[in-house]
N, C-alpha and C positions, 0 to 999 in steps of 0.2 A: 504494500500500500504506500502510497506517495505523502511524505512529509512534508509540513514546512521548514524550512531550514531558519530563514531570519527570524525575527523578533517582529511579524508581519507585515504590513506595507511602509515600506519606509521608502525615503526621497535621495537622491543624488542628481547635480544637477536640473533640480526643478520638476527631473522626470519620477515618477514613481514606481518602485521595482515590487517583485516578491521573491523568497526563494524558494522553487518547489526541487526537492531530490538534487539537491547539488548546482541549477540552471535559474538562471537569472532570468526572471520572465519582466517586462513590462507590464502596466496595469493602466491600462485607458483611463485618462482618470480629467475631469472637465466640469467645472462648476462645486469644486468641492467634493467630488462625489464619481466613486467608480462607472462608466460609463459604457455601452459594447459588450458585458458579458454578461453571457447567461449561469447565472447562480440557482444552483440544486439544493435545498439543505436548509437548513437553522442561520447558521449562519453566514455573516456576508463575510466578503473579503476581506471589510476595513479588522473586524470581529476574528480573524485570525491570528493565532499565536504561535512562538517554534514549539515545535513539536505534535501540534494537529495534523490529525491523520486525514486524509482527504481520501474518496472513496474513487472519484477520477478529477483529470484536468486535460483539457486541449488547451494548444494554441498554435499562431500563426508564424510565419518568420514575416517580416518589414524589413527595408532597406530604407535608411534614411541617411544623408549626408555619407554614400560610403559605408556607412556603418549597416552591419545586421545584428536585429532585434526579435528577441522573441518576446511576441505579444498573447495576451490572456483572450483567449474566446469562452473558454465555458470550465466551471468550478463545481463540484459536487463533494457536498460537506459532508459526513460521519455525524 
């Protein structure tokens, strides 16, 4: 089962990340508020802590400036 790794959504340069199983994921995040993903479960994304087990997750690769991201499509909570 897929964990989180960080201490849940946290911020580096402006952008907001998470860490699922080792893999830095982006978190679409716009108006204060996660945005683009489909959430399964109890809890949201902001409500994740290290060490929640998560039952699945997808996401996408993005290219931006150069750089490749992976981005958050969908989260299913335990």
């Amino acid at each position: 089962m897929p964990t989180v790794g960080s201490d849940g959504v946290y911020e580096i340069g402006g952008r907001k990340y998470i860490d699922i199983d080792g893999i830095r994921i982006k978190v679409p995040w716009r108006y204060n508020r996660v945005t683009g993903v489909d959430v399964i479960g109890l809890k949201t994304v902001q409500e994740l802590k290290k060490g929640d087990v998560l039952k699945r997750f997808e996401f996408i690769t993005k290219t931006w400036n150069g750089e490749t991201f992976y981005v958050l499509k969908m989260i299913e909570t335990s």
